[in-house]
N, C-alpha and C positions, 0 to 999 in steps of 0.2 A: 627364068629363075636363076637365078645365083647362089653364092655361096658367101658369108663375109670370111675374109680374110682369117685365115688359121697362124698362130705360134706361142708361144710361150714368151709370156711381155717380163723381161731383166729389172727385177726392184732391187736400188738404190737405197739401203737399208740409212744410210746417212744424210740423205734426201727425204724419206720419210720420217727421221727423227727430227732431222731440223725443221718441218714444215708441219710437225705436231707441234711444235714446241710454240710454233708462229701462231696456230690455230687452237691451242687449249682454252688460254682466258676468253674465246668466242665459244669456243664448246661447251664449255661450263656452265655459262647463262644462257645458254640453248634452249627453247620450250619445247625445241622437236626432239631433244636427248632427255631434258629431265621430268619431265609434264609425266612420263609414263616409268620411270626408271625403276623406281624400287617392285611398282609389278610386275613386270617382268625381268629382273634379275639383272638390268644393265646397270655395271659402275664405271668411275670414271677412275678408280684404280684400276679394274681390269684393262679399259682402253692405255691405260700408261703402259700396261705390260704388253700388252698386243703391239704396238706402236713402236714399244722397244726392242722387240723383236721378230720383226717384218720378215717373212720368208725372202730367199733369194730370186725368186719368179713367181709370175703366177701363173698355176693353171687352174683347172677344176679342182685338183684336191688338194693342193695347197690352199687356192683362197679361202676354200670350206672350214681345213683345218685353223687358218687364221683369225676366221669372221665369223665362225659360226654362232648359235644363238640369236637373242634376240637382234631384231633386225636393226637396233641401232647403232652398234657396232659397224655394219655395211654401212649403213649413212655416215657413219663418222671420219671412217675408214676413206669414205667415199670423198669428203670437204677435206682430209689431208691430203690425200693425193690427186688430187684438183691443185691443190695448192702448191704440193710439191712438184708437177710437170704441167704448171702451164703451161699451154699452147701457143705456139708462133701462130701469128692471127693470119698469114696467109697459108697455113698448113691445115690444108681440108683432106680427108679421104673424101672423095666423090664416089659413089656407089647408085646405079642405075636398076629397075624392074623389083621385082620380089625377088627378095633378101635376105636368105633360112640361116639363122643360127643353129649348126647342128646339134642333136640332145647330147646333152651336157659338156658342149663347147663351150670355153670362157674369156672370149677374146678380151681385148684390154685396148686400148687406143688411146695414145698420150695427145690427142688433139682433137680437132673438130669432125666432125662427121657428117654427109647431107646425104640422105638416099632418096633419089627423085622416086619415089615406091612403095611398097610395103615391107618392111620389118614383120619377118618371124621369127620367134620364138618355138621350139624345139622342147620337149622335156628335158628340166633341170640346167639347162641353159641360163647363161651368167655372163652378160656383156655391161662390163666398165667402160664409158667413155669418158676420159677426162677435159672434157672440153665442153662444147653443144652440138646436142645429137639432133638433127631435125629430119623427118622425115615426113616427107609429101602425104604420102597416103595413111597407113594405118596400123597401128602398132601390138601383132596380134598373136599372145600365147596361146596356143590349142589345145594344148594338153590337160589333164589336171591335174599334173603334176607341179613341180615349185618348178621356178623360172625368177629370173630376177634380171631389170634393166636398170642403169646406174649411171647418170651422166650430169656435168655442172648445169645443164639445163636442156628441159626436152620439149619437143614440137611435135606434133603429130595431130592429123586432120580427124581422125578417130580412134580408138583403142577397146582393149579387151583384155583382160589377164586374171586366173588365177593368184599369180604370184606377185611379187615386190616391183614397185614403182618408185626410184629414188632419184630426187633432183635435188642437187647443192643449193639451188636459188630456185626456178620455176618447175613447173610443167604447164604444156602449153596445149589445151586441147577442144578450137573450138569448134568441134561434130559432139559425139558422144564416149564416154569413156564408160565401159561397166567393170569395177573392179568388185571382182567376187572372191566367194570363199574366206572362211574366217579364219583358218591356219597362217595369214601371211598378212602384212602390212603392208601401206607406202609411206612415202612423206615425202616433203619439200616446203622450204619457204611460204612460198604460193603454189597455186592451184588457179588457172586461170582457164576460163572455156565457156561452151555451152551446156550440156547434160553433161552430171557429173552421177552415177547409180553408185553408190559403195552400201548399201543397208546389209551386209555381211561382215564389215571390217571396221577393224579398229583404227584407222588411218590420222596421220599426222600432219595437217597444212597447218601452216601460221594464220593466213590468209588465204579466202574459199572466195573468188569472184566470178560465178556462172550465173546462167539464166536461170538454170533448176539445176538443184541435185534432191535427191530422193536417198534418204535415209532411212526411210521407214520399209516393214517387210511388206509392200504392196506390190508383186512381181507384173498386177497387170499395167499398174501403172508405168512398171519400167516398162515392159514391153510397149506403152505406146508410146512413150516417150524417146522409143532407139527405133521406132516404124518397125516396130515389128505383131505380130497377132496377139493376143491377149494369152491366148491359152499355147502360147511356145514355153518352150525350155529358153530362156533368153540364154543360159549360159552356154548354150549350142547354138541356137538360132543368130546371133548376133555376130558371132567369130563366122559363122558360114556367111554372114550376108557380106562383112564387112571381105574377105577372102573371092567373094564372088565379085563385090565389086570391084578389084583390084585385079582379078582377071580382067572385066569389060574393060577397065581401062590400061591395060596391055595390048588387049585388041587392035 
């Protein structure tokens, strides 16, 4: 087990002005910003304000204070600063075994990321990758607490989260993914995989291409749809199997 890398990532407040400026007239006719906006309270004057005044870092309580609300602000947030630090396409962090983002750690990574492993999630934990985040194995918040993962596009062979799932362009997940709980959204572009469980959430794809997803409240169905017993807590049972398996294969 590891740790991901800790610090406080330097925002370039004239880099993210110029690269909202690049990405407004796309965020404006957005379906993933406006489809839902006036219910939940998000405008697209507020994002000019936020955008125009970008904290000098980020950490945990500056991003909060920055982005908080509704979650599409984080999204938005998220497709300017993709844009404003593009990644050098030979600049990978490589990260090996299981992966614990500590609770409410907020690492930031202006580039690609590959973890031959699992990805955890920690309470209240907050990892921006500005680049594509893929990771082998399984992408797995425990808590039920909020958590939030944020990258230009994500790969993962299975998942589990309470909290926010936010990709620029995809996510990429073909095992099973069960996003629970109704306090928190995702979104992205696409949605591309196998089982897709969200029947708690309000969630935002443009585009939904899986074998099943299950939106309705039928927990047994999800259950046998993630191999697990009829009568589990899937919202337990699922993060233990997926955790267990990624122990065997540490072995």
């Amino acid at each position: 087990m590891s740790r991901w890398p800790e610090g406080i990532f330097p925002l370039d407040r004239t880099l993210v002005a110029e690269a909202h400026g690049r990405t407004r007239g796309a965020l404006v006719g957005n379906p993933l910003l406006v489809t839902d906006a006036a219910k939940f309270g998000f405008s697209f004057d507020d994002l000019d304000r936020r955008m125009a005044n970008a904290p000098d870092s980020l950490d945990g309580e500056s991003l909060w204070a920055w982005l908080d609300g509704p979650d599409q602000y984080r999204w938005a947030a998220l497709s300017v600063l993709a844009e404003a630090y593009q990644p050098v396409p030979t600049e990978t962090l490589r990260l090996a075994g299981r992966v614990v983002v500590p609770a409410s750690g907020t690492p930031v990574i202006a580039g690609d990321v590959h973890i031959d492993g699992d990805l955890i999630l920690e309470d209240q934990a907050m990892v921006f990758v500005l680049g594509r985040l893929i990771v082998t194995g399984a992408l797995v918040a425990e808590g039920a607490d909020y958590s939030m993962v944020g990258a230009r596009d994500i790969t993962c062979r299975d998942g589990v989260t309470p909290g926010e799932v936010l990709a620029v362009e995809a996510i990429r997940c073909p095992g099973a993914f069960l996003l629970w709980g109704n306090n928190y959204s995702s979104r992205a572009q696409t949605y591309v995989g196998g089982v897709l469980v969200d029947f708690e959430r309000h969630n935002v794809f443009g585009r939904v291409d899986v074998q099943m997803r299950l939106t309705d409240w039928d927990f047994a169905a999800a259950a046998r749809a993630m191999g697990l017993a009829e009568d589990d807590d899937i919202t337990t049972a699922y993060a233990a199997k997926l955790l267990q398996t990624g122990e065997q294969g540490d072995a």
